[in-house]
C-alpha positions in Angstrom: -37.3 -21.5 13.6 -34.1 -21.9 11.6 -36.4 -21.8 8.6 -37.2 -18.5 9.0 -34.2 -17.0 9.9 -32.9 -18.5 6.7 -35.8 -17.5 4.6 -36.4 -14.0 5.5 -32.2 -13.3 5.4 -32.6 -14.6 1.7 -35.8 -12.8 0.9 -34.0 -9.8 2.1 -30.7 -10.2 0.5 -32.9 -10.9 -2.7 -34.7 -7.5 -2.2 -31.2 -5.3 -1.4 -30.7 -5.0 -5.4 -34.1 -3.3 -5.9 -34.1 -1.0 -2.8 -30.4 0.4 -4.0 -31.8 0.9 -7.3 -34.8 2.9 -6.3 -33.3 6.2 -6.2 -31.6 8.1 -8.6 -28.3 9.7 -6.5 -27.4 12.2 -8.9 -24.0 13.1 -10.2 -21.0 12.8 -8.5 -20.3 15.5 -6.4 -17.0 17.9 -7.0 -15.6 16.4 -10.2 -12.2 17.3 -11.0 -11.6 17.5 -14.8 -7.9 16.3 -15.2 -8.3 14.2 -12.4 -7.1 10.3 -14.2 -5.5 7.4 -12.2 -1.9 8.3 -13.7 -2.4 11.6 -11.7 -3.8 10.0 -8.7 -0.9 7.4 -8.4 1.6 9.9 -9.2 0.6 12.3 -6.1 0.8 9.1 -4.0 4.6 8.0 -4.3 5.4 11.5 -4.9 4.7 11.9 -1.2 5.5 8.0 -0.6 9.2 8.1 -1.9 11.0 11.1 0.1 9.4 8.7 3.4 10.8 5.8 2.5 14.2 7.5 1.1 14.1 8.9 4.9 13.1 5.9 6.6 15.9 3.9 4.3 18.7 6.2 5.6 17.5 6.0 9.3 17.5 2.1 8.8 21.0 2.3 7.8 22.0 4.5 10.2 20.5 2.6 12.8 22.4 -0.4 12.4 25.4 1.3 11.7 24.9 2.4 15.4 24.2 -1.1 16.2 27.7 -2.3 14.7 29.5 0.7 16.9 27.6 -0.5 20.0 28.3 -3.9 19.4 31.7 -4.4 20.9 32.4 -7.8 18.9 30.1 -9.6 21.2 28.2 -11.9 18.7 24.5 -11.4 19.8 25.1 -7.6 18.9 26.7 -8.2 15.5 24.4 -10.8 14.8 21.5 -8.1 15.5 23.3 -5.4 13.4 23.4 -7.4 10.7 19.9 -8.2 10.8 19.4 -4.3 10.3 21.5 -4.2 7.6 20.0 -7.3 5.8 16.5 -6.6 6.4 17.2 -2.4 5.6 18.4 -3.9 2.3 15.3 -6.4 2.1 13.3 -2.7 2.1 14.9 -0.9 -0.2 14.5 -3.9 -2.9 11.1 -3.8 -2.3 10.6 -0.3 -3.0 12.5 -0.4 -6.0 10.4 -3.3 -7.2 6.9 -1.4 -6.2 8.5 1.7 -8.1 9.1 -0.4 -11.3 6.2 -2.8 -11.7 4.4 1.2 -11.5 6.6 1.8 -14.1 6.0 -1.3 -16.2 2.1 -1.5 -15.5 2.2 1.8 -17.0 4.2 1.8 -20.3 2.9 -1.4 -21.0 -0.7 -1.0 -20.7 -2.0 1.6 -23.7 -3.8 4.6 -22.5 -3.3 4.2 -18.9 
């Protein structure tokens, strides 16, 4: 039984080349002529950066909170600082993801 299972999967999986090729889909639908991937990734951290600028500020402001709240008991502090570590952790990050786009780009001709 398991020899058939197996056969007819493979037979099929063997056949799934031909049946995609059969048909001719046409061209691609709604082109856009200056459309590259410089344009594409451009639009994304365009709207990407002013969020994370935002979410950055609220980090920061969030464990400054923290520190005003924490009334020098340790477990408090401890927790702020934790904000303030990992709010740094993000913006590095970000900075980085912002270069190595940066760097990809000026290094790699015609991209």
């Amino acid at each position: 039984m398991n020899k058939k299972i197996v056969s007819s999967a493979a037979l099929a999986l063997l056949a799934l080349p031909i049946a995609v090729f059969a048909f001719n889909p046409g061209p691609p639908p709604n082109t856009v002529p200056g459309l590259t991937i410089n344009t594409v990734i451009d639009a994304i951290f365009s709207i990407l950066w002013p969020v994370a600028v935002a979410f950055f500020i609220i980090m920061f402001v969030y464990a400054g909170f923290l520190f005003a709240t924490a009334q020098g008991e340790p477990e408090g502090v401890a927790k702020a600082r934790r904000a303030v570590i990992w709010g740094a952790v993000g913006v590095v990050v970000a900075l980085l993801a912002w270069s190595i786009v940066f760097i990809v780009r000026n290094l790699l001709p015609g991209v």
